[in-house]
N, C-alpha and C positions, 0 to 999 in steps of 0.2 A: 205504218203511216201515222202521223201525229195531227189531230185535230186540238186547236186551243177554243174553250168557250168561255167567254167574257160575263160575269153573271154580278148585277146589283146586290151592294148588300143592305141589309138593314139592321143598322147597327144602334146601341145603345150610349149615352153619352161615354158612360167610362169605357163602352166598348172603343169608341171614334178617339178618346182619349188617350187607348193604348195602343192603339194605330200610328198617332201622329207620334208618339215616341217611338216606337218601331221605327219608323222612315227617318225619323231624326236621328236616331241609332246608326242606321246603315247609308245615311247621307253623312256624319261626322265621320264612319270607318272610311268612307269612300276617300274623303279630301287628303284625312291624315296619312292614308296611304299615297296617294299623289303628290303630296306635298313629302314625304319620306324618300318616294322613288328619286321625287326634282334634288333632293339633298344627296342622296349618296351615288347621281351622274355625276350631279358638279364635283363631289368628291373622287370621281374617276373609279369610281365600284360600278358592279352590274349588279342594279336591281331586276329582281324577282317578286312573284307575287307570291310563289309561296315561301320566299324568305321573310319579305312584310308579314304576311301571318304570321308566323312562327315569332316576331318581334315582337307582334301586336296581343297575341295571347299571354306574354309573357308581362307585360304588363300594362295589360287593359284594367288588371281586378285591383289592382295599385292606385293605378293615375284615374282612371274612370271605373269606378266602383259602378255606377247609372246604369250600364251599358247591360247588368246583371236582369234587370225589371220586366226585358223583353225576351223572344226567344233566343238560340244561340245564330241561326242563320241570319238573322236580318247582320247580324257585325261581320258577319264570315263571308255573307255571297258577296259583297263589293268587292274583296281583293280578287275574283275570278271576273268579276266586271271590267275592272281595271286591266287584267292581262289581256283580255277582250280588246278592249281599247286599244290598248297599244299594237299587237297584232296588225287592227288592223290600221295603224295610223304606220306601220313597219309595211303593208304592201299597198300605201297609197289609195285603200279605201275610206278614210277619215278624217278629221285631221288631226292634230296634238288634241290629249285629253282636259280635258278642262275641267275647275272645280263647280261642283253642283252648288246651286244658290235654293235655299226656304222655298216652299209653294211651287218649285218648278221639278216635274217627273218625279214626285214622292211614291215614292212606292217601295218595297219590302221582298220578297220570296223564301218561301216555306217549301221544306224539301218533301218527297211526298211520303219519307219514312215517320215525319211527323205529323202528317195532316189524315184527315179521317174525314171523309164526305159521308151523309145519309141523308135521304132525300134535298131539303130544302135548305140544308142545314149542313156547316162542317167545323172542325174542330183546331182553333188555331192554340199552338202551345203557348201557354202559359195565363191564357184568355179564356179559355172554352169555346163552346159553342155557339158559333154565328148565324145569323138565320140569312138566308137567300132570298131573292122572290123569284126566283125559280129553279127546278130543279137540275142535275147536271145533265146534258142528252147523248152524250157517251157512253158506249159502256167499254169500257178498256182500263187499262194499267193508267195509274194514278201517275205521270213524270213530277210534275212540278204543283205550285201555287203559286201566284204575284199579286198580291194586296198592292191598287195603285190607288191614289184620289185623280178626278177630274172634276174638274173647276169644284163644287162642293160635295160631289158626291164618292161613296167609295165602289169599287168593283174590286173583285176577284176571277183572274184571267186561272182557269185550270186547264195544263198539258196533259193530254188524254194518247196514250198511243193502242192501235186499234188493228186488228191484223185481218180486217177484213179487204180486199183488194176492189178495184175501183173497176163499173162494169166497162164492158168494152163498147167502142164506139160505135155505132150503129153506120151511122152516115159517114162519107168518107171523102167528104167533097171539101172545098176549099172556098172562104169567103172571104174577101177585103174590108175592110173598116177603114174610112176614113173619119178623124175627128177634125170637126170644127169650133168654128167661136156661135156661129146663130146656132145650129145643133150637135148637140153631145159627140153623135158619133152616124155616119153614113155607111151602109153596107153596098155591097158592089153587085148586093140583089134589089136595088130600090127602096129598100125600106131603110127609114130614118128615125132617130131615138131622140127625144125632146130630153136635155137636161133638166136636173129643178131648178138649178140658178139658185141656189140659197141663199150666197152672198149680196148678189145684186139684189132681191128682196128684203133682205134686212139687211142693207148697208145704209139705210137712214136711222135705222134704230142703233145699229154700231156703232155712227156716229156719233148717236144721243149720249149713248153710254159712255164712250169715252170723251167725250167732254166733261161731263159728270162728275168722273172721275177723276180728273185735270183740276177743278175747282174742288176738291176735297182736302182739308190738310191731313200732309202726314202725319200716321201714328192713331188718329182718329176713328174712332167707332163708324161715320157714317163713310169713310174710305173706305173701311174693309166690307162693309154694306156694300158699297160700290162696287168695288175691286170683284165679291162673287156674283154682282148681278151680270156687270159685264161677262164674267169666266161662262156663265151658263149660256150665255145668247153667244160666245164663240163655241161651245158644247153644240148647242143644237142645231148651227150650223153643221157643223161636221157632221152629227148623227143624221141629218138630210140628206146629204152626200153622202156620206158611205149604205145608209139605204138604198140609196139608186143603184151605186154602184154592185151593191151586194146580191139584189134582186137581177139586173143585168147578167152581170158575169155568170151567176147561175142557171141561168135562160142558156148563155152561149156556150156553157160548161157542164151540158145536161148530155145523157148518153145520147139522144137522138139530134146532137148540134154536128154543126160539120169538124171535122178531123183537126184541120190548121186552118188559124185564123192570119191572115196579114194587115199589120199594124201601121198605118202611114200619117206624119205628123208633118203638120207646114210648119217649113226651115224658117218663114218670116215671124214666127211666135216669138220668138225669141229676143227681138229688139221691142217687143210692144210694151207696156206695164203690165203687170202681173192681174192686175183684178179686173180687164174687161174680159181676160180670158178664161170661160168656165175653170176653175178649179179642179172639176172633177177630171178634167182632158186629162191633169197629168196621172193621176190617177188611174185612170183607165188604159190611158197607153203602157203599162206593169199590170194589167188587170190578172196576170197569173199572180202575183205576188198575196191580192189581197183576196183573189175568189176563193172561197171553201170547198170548191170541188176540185181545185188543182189536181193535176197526174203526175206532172213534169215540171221542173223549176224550168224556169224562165233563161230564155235565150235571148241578147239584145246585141245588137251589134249597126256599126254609123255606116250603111252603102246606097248604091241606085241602084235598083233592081227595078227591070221593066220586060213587061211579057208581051209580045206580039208588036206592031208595028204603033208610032206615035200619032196622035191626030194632028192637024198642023195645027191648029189655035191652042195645043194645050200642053200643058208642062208639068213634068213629074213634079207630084207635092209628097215626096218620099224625104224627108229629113233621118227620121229612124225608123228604121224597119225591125219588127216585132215577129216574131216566128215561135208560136206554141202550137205543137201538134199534141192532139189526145188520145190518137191511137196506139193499141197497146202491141197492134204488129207490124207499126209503124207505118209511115207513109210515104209515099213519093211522088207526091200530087205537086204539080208545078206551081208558084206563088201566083197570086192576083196583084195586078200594079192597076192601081187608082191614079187619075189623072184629075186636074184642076184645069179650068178653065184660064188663059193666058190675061194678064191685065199689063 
């Protein structure tokens, strides 16, 4: 089993400085290879990504001498990015790949043959030693590193795989959730989960900020003031949200939770606008994707499923139906169908 733990770092100028070269490194190999690939289609060749390598080593130390300054992966992991991409844009999980732009998904990864964690602190090549503010809480085999920035701040994401197995579920019953727009989410035992609403709390200060922003000229000192005050106040939103979220799913995701959860989303969401609808719904209706205590990926599938007979005033609010069980001798417990009242 692979746990990822996301941990702030605390870096030093010329540390942040060899950061932002790293990602400017592996954002420049990223494009020159997508833009290599787009040339030798139109040329009616089949690219490959580890053809592109093998191009791109051969004369990176020529054409881009720079590229030397930082470690060797940040230039290398983008062409396995890239085949990534395409993969999955080949089975209609994606779309065509597109080039990355400055300041958007910077980030870097360090293979873990080169990285060295101890305590608070870990060792990126050709940098040294980074300090954390806090420690790693895994203890397992080292997979990966991912040096990313958000809005101003940096993190290191470390792939941790762990060979302890997950306890087994106690409870074996079966619970409904329905999510709303006035509450987060309703269970089909009565009890109800109040969102934070992040956004609709600071959506007047959102809009402060980007107006702010609006009247800044480009290229300008107090734009780029701007531009990170703004980045944070969309940070802390998220970090609200995914709070709630994180704390929830591991309530519902604890050994003594019931077995299978049934997921049910109203079909009318979907023509409303996006921001009077809690955020965190979509979210939550994947909440195997983003809980920590996962067992089982995630099953999603578009049907009407309904169990026992209908009330006459009410009508299935089943759009998509969500099916994670956590039992490890599995289950055959029949789904819970949520009903809405008829309007």
């Amino acid at each position: 089993m692979i746990f990822a733990h996301q941990i702030a770092l605390d870096l030093t100028q010329d540390q942040e400085a060899y950061c932002r070269r790293a990602v400017g490194t592996a954002r420049f190999a990223y494009n020159w290879a997508l833009a290599e690939w787009k040339r030798q289609y139109q040329a009616g060749e089949k690219p490959t990504a580890t053809g592109l390598k093998r191009q791109w080593n051969a004369l990176k130390h020529g054409e881009y001498p720079w590229v030397d300054a930082v470690h060797k992966d940040a230039n290398q992991q983008p062409f396995v990015h890239l085949q990534t991409a395409f993969q999955k844009f080949f089975r209609h999980e994606a779309g065509y790949p597109t080039f990355k732009k400055k300041g958007q998904h910077d980030r870097f990864y360090i293979s873990n043959d080169k990285c060295t964690v101890q305590g608070k602190r870990f060792r990126i090549p050709k940098l040294g030693w980074v300090r954390t503010r806090e420690a790693l809480r895994f203890q397992g085999k080292l997979l990966s590193v991912t040096v990313a920035r958000i809005a101003d701040r940096w993190f290191a994401s470390f792939a941790v795989q762990i060979e302890t197995s997950p306890p087994p579920c106690e409870n074996q019953a079966v619970v409904g959730v329905d999510l709303g727009v006035k509450t987060l989410a309703t269970l089909s035992t009565g009890e109800t989960v109040e969102g934070p609403k992040p956004l609709r709390k600071l959506l007047q200060a959102l809009r402060r900020c980007s107006k702010g922003l609006s009247r800044k000229q480009k290229g300008s000192a107090n734009r780029r003031t701007a531009r990170q005050k703004l980045a944070r106040l969309h940070y802390r939103i998220a970090c609200q949200r995914k709070d709630c979220l994180q704390k929830l799913t591991r309530t519902w995701c604890g050994a003594s939770a019931p077995s299978s959860w049934k997921i049910c989303m109203s079909k009318g969401w979907c023509a409303i606008p996006s921001w009077p609808v809690p955020s965190a719904i979509w979210a939550l209706a994947c909440f195997g994707r983003c809980s920590p205590t996962r067992r089982k990926p995630l099953v999603g599938r578009s049907c009407w499923q309904t169990v026992g007979s209908r009330p006459a005033s009410c009508v299935p609010s089943v759009a998509l139906c969500v099916t994670i069980c956590h039992s490890v001798n599995g289950c055959t417990s029949a789904p819970v169908a949520l009903w809405r009242t008829a309007t």
